[in-house]
N, C-alpha and C positions, 0 to 999 in steps of 0.2 A: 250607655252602660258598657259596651264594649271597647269604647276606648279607654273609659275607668281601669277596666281588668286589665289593658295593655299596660297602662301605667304601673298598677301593681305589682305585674310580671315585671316588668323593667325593672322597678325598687327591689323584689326579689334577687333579680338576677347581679345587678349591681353591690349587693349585700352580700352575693357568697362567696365574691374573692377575698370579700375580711373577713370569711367564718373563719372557726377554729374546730378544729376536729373533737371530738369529744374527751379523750385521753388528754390533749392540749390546754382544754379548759377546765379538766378538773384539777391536773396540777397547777394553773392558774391559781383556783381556788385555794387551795392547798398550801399554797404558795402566801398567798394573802392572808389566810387563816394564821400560820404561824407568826406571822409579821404583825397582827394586831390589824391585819388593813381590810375596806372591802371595795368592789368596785363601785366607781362614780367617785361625784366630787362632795355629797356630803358621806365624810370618812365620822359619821356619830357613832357613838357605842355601842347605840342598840342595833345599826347596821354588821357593826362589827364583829358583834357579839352572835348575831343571825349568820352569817359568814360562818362564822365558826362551829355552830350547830349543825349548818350545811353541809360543809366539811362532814363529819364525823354524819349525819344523814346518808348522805350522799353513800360514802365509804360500806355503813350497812346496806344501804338495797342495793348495790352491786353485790356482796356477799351472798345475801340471803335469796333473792329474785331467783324466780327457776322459771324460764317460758315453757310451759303444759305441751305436750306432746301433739294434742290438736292444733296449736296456736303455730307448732314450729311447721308440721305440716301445710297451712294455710298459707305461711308466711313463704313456704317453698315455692307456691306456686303463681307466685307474684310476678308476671314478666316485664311490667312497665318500669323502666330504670326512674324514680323518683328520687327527690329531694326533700328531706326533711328541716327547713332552716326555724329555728327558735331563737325568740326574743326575750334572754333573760337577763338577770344582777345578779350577783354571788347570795344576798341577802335575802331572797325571793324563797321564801319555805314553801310554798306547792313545787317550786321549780325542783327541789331536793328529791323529792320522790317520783316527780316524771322523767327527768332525763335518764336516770340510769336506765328506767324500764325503754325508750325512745332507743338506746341505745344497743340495748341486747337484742327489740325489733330489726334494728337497720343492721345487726351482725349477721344475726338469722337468715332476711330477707338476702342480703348479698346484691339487693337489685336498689335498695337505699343506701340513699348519702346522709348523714348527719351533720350540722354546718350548725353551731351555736353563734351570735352574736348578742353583746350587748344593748340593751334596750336606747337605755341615755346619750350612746355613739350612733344611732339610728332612729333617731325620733323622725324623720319623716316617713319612715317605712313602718315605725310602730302605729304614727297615724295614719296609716292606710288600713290598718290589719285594729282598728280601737275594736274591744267590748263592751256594749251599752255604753258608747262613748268616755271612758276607760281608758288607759292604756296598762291595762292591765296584764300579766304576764304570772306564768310564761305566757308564749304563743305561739304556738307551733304551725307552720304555713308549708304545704305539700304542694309542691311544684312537680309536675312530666316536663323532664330532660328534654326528650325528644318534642313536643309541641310546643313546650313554654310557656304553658296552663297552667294556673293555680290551679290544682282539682279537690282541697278542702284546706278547713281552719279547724284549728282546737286550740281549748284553753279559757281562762286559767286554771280551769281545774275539772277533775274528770266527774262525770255528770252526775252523782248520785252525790257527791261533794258543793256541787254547785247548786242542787236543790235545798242541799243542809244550810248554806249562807243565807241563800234568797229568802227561807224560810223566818230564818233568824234576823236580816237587816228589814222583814214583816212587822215584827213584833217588837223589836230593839232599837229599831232606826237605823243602828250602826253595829260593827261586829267588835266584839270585846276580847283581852286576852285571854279571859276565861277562855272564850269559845273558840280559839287560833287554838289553843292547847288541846280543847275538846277534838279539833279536827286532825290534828297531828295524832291522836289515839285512833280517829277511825281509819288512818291512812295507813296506820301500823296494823289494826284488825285486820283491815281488809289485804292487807300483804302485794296490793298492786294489781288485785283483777278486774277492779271498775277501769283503771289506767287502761291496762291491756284490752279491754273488751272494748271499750273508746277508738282505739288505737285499728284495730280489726275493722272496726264497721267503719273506719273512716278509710282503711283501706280500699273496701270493697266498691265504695265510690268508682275505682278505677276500670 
């Protein structure tokens, strides 16, 4: 098992000279969206079309996002210099509502790095990091700088979201657009604090 996690750390560590800083990859985004394009090489409509949604997602919870005055407190007093690297696609609708909030944590914190990569450009590190065998995304994988520890995983989605799927691929077999739409309402209800409370207790691991 321990040499597994060696490996893992190594695919991490290997992955974050081709992150991109988060400001980087949203003009990316942005970039793409205009252009009609998304990332990866099937460039289909309905990817395109998610991209674009993305885009203008993305745009609002950087607006509207406020991290709670408890949360910026806690986040103050984080001394382990960590790495936050996430495996996502422009296309990727839970990824639209996590990274802004990922983002305003690792501002906050000042002791996190943010390092986005592309899923499809890292498929052997996305297979190391599968969900129920998955490769599901985002993915978020927190590495300690200093020991070069994975010290937790998150994702795809924040926990009261991911009992809403499971529930639903119960009953349905499979998840419908209905219900992608349905969950895009509860991500906007809920304004990012299942995210962020996610986020905290996966700090506290530390």
């Amino acid at each position: 098992m321990e040499v597994i996690e060696k490996d893992r750390s190594a695919l991490v560590v290997e992955a974050l000279s081709k992150g991109k800083e988060y400001q980087e990859y949203r003009e990316m985004v942005h970039r793409l969206a205009e252009e009609g394009k998304t990332t990866g090489l099937d460039q289909s409509e309905v990817r395109i079309n998610f991209t674009q949604l993305n885009d203008r997602r993305m745009h609002r919870w950087e607006k509207t996002f406020k991290l709670p005055e408890n949360a910026r407190e806690q986040l103050s007093k984080l001394d382990s210099k960590l790495v936050f690297l996430v495996l996502t696609e422009s296309w990727c609708g839970d990824a639209a509502a996590s990274l802004p909030i990922m983002d305003k944590i690792a501002k906050e914190a000042k002791s996190i790095d943010l390092k986005i990569v592309l899923r499809d450009e890292n498929l052997e590190l996305m297979d190391a990091f599968l969900t129920n065998g998955s490769r599901s995304i985002p993915k978020l994988i927190v590495l300690n700088k200093k020991k070069g520890q994975i010290v937790g995983e998150w994702g795809p989605r924040p926990s009261v979201a991911t009992e809403m799927v499971e529930t639903f691929k119960k009953e349905h077999g499979k998840l419908t657009d209905g219900f992608k739409q349905e969950l895009q309402v509860w991500y906007n209800k809920d304004k990012g604090q299942n995210i962020l409370g996610d986020m905290l207790q996966l700090l506290a691991l530390e």
